[in-house]
N, C-alpha and C positions, 0 to 999 in steps of 0.2 A: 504494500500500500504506500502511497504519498507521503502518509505522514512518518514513514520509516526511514527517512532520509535525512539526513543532517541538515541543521540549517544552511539556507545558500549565501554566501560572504559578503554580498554588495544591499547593502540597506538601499530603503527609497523614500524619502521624505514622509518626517511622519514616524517610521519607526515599526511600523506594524508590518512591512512587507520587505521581502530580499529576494532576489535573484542571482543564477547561479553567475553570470561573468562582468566583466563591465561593460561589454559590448551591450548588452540588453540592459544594464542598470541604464544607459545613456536612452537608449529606446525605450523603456519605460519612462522613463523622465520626461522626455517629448510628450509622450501621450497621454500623459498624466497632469502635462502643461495645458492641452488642449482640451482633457474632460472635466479637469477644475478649474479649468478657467473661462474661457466663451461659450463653451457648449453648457457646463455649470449654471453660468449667468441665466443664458436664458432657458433653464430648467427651473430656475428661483423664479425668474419674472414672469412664468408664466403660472410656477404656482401660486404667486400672490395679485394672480391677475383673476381670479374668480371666474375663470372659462377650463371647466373641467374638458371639454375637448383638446383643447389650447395643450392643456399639461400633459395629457394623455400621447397626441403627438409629439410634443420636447422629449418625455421619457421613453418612447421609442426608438425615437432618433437618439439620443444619450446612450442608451442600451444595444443599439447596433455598434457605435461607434466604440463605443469599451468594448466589446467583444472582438472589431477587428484590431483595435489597442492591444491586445493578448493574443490573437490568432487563435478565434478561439473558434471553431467548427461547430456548430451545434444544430443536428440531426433533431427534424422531428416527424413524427409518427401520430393517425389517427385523427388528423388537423378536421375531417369531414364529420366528427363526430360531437362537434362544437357546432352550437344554432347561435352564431353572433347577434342574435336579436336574444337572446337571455342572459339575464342575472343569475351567476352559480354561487355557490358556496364552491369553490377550489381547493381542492386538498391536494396538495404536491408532498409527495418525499423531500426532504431535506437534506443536504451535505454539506453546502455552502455558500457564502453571497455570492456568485455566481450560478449561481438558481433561477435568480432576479434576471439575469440577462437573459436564458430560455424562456423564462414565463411571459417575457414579454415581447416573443412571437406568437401568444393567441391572440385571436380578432378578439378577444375583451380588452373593455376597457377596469381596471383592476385598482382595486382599494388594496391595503396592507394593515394589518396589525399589528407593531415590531415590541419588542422589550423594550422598558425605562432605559437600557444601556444603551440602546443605540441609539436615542435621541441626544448621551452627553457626548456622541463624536460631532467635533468640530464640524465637518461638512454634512455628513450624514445627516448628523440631527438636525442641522439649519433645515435640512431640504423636509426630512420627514414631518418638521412642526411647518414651515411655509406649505406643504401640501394636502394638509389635514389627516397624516395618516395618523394613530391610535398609539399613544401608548398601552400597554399593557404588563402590570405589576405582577410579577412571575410568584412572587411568595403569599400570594393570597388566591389560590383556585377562584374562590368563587365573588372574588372582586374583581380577578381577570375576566369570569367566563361573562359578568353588567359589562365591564366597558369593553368586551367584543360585538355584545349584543347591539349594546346603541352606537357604534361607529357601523357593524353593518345595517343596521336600519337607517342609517345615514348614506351610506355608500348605496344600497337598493332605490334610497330616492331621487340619489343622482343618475340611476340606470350604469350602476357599477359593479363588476360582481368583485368577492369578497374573497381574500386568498388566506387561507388559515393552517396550516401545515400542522400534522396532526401529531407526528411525534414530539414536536414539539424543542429539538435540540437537534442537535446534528454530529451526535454522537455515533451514528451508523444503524444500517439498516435493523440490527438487532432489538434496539428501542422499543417498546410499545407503543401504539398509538395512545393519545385521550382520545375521548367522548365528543369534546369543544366542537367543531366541524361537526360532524353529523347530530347533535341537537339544536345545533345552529338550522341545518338546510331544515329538520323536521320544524321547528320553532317558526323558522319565516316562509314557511314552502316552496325555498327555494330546490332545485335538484343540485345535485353534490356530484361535482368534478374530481373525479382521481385522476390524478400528472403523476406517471413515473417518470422522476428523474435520475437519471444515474451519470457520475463523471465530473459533478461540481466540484468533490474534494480533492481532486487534482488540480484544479487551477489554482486556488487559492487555500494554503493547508491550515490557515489561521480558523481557531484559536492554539494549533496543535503544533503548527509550527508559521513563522512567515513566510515560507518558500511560496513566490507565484513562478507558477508555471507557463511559457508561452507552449504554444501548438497544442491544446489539448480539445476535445474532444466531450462533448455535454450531450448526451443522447434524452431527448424531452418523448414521451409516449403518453398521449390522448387516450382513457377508456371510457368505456360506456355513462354516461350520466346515471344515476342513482335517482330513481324518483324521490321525492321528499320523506313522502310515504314510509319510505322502503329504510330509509338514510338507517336510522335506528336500530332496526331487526337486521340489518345485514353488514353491520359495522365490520365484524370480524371477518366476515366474507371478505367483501373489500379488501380490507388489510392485506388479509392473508394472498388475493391474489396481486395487489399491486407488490408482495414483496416478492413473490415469485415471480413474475413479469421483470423485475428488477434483478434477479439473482441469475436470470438465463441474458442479461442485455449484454450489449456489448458499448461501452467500459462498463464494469461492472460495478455496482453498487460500494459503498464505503462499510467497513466492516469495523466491528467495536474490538479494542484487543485491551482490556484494562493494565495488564502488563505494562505498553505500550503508553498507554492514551492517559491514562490515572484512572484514580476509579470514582471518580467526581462524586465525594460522599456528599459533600454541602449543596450536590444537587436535585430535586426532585428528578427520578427515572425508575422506571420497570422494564424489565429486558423482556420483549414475547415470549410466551409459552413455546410457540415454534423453535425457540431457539433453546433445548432441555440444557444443555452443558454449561450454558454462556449462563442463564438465567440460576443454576446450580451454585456457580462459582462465586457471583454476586451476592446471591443469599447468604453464603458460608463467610463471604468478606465482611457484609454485614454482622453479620453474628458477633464474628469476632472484636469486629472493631464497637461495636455494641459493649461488650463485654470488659 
């Protein structure tokens, strides 16, 4: 996996990313001049410009241009299974912010729900408070799951569908899902989007390591809508086939190895039942460190 690689020697403004030569730290620099800086601007000006179309375009256009900033190929699958005349509740697999860049080749237009963390980055948070996207307080369930609810009743009135990532971390596909998404789509009757994504954790390996990756490869796959209905009684379903869809892709999905990764106690997570060994190991780490 990605994150088994040593950090790469050339920092890049900021501190949180590095790549392996200077030839690319000088290339990343360039392109990193042109996506915080003009194409940046007018991502802000158009978020505080109060025309949700407006912004919808800037962030498409922002989101191609990073991606060919990394060379970044990203494959997708199922695109005819999207009725761009609806509001979904979206539930993608997670890896990494380059997620963002896949998600937004669907013909929606797309609200976010992000952590209280990501709104104290400097640029990030500028953008995500100018564009009305949601915080969302990670240490209180059921005060995250009110302010998901009224930023997608907010985002449904804009004719926005609502992207909720259901494991909720991006610790590998081993995760368990929440609940949050699919009593979301039953709650507003919207239908529920499952996105396999697989290959994010290779562009960018943060929190796990800074290594960005140019030339990689982000495979995005479209399945069947979930009626509202349905969202609830078929949760695990779901799950269980968007991880296997995920586990046969090609790049292959991100994989937990707490050896490796830590075993992130101070974090809420459940590993799937699908996964007896990983889910085994966890429990008994607990125990101990319990003890």
């Amino acid at each position: 996996m990605a994150s088994e690689s040593t950090a790469h020697p050339y920092r890049l403004p900021g501190g949180k990313a590095a790549v392996a030569t200077r030839r690319t730290q000088l290339r990343a620099m360039l392109g990193g001049a042109l996506l915080f800086g003009p194409s940046y601007l007018r991502l802000i000006h158009a978020a505080r410009s109060d025309d949700r179309r407006r912004l919808h375009d800037a962030e498409r256009s922002w989101a191609k241009r990073a991606a060919r900033a990394v060379n970044l190929t990203i494959e997708t699958h199922g695109m005819h299974l999207i009725d761009a005349r609806e509001q979904y509740v979206v539930a993608p697999l997670h890896e990494g912010f380059a997620d963002v860049l896949a998600l937004m080749r669907l013909p929606l237009d797309l609200a976010f729900s992000a952590t209280q963390e990501l709104f104290e980055w400097r640029l990030l948070g500028r953008y995500l408070a100018a564009s009305g996207q949601s915080p969302v307080p990670i240490d209180d369930g059921a005060m995250a799951y009110r302010a998901i609810i009224r930023a997608a009743e907010r985002a449904f009135q804009q004719q926005e569908s609502v992207v909720l990532f259901p494991q909720g971390s991006i610790l590998g596909i081993e995760t368990a899902f929440h609940q949050g998404a699919f009593r979301l789509s039953a709650r507003t009757g919207r239908p529920l989007l499952p996105i396999v994504l697989t290959g994010g954790a290779t562009v960018w390996e943060y929190p796990y390591s800074p290594n960005l990756n140019l030339g990689q490869t982000l495979r995005l796959e479209v399945l069947a809508p979930v009626p509202a209905v349905e969202a609830v009684d078929f949760a695990r379903d779901v799950e269980t086939e968007m991880k296997e869809r995920a586990l046969q892709a090609t790049p292959g999905p991100r994989r937990f190895v707490p050896e490796r990764d830590g075993w992130w106690d101070d974090y809420r997570y459940e590993i799937d039942p699908n996964f007896p060994d990983l889910a085994e190991r966890v429990r008994l780490h607990r125990a101990v460190a319990h003890r």
